[in-house]
N, C-alpha and C positions, 0 to 999 in steps of 0.2 A: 504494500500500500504506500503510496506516495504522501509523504508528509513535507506541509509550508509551515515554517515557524512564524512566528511574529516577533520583531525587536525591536529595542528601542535603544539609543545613543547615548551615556550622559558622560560629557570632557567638560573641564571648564575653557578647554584652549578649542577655542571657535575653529582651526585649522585642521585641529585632530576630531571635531566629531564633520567637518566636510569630507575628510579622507575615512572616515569610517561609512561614511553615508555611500559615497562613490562604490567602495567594497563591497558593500550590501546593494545595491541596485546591482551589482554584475553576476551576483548570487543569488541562480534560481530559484530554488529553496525557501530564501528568505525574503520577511516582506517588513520594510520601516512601519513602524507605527508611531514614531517619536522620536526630536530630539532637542537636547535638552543642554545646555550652558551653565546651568545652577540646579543642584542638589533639590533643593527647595521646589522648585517648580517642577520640578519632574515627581518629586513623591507624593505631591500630590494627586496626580494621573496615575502614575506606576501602581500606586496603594488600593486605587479604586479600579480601576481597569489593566490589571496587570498582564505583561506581554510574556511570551516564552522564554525569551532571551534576550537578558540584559548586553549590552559591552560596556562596562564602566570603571573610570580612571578612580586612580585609588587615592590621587593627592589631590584634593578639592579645599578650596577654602571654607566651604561653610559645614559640612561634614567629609569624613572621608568616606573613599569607597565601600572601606571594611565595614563602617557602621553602618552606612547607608545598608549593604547587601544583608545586616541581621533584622532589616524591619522591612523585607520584601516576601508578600506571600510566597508558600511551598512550592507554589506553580512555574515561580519565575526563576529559572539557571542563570547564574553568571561566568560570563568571561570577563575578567580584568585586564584593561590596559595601565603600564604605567612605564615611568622610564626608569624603574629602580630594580634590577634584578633581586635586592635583595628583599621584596615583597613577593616574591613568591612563595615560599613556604608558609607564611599568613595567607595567602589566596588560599593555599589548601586546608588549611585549620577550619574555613567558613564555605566548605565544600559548594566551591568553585566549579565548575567543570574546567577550565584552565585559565593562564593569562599569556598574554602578549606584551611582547617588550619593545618599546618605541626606538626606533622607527618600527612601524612594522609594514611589513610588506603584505604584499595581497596570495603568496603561498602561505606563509606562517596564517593570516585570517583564515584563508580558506580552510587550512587543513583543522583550525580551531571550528570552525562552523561545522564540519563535516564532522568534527567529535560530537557536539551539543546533538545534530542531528541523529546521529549513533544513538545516541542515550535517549533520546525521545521515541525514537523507532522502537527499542527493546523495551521499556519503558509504556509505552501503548494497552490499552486494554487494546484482547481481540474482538472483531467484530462474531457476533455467533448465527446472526440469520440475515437474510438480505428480504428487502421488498422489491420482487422484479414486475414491472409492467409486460404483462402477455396477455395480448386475445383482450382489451382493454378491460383489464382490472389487473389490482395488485399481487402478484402469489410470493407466498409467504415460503420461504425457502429456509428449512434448517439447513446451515452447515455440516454436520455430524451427519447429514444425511444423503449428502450431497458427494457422489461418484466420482464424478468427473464433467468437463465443458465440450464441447465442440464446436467449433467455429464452422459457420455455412451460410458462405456469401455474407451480405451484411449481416447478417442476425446470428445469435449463439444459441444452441440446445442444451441444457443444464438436463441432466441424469439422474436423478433421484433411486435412491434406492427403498423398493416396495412399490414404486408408480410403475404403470405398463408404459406412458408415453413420457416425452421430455419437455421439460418447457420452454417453450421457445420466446425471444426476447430479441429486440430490436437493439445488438449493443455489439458495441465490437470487442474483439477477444483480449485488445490493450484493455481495455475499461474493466474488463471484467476480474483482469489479471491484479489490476491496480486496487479491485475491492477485497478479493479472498486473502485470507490472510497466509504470509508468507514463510509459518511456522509448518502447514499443513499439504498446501496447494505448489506443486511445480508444475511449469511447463515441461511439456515433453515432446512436444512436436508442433510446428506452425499452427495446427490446428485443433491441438487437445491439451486441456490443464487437466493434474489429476488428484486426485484428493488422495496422498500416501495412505494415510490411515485406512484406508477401505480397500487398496491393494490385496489381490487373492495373490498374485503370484507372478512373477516375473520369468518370462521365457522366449530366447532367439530373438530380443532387442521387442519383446511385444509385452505390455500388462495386461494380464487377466482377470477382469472383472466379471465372475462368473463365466458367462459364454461370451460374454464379449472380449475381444483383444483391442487393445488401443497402440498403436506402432510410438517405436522411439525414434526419431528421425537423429540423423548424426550429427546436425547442430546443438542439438539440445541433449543428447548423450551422457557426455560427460560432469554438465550441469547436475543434468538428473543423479549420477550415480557419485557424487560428491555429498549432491543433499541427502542422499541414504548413508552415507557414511557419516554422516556429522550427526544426522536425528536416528540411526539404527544402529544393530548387530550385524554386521553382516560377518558369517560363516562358511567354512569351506572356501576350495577354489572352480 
């Protein structure tokens, strides 16, 4: 599932929150919700409408970073910027997700956003049923119940197991990739995601789902047989 965070800015040096603003517009991912020049004016916003991820300088005239970050609701992660290496072991003391050291460059951000991201990804409740428009009305789709997808033409066929037929939905097989959750669901071929858990058996690059086989296509191969090794036993050669 594709996750956008929300952040907000707070430097007191006018220059460093336009170079953090700049970073964040070039980062898909992330979306400004705020920025801020004084302590003050920002917790007022931050406290009532708090954003995913903070970036804030730790040497502030009117509070510091440290204190500011221990009266931010649970919801809101921080990255510190500051130009003192030796504030970083105190970033970590007020569980931080990291900081950055001025100057900073736009790898060093990146690869600090792509953490915070990490942590919110694994972090996630998963989703456990979807509402698909088919045949116009809502169907009510458990997960735990849910076989496998197949992609046909524009529309998908979602597989249930106990139904004779599939549901059919107007959606394409990225969207549908981007809803199931990615604890459970791999892709395995341009035109089929499979729900692991419901796996009868695996044979000559085919999953068997009861009488049905769904093909491994060799792009998606080695994906596939990575996510079984990292979520399974696998036995024998």
């Amino acid at each position: 599932m594709n996750t956008h965070l929300t952040c907000s800015i707070v430097d007191d040096e006018p220059l460093a929150v336009s170079l953090l603003e700049s970073y964040v517009n070039r980062t898909p991912f992330l979306e400004l919700r705020g920025k801020y020049c004084s302590v003050i004016t920002a917790m007022n916003e931050l406290l009532s409408d708090p954003v995913d991820l903070l970036l804030l300088d730790i040497q502030m005239p009117e509070l510091s970073g440290m204190e500011f970050s221990r009266l931010l609701p649970a919801k809101t992660k921080v990255i510190f910027t500051t130009a003192f290496a030796q504030y970083a072991v105190d970033s970590y003391r007020v569980n931080a997700l990291d900081y950055l050291l001025k100057p900073i460059s736009y790898t060093d951000f990146l690869q600090a956003a792509q953490k915070a991201l990490d942590w919110f990804e694994k972090t996630k409740p998963e989703v456990e049923s979807l509402f698909i428009r088919s045949e116009y009305k809502l169907q009510h789709v458990d997960l735990s119940t849910l076989l496998y997808v197949e992609g046909w033409k524009d529309y998908v066929r979602l597989y249930v197991a106990g139904e004779q037929r599939p549901i059919v939905s107007l959606l394409s097989m990225k969207a549908v990739e981007e809803l199931l959750p990615a604890s459970r669901f791999v892709r395995v071929h341009r035109s089929f995601i499979v729900n692991v858990t419901k796996i009868d058996a695996i044979e000559r690059n085919r999953i068997v789902f009861g009488k049905e086989y769904i093909p491994i296509s060799d792009n998606y191969r080695q994906k596939f047989f990575d996510f079984l090794s990292e979520h399974s036993i696998l036995l024998g050669k």
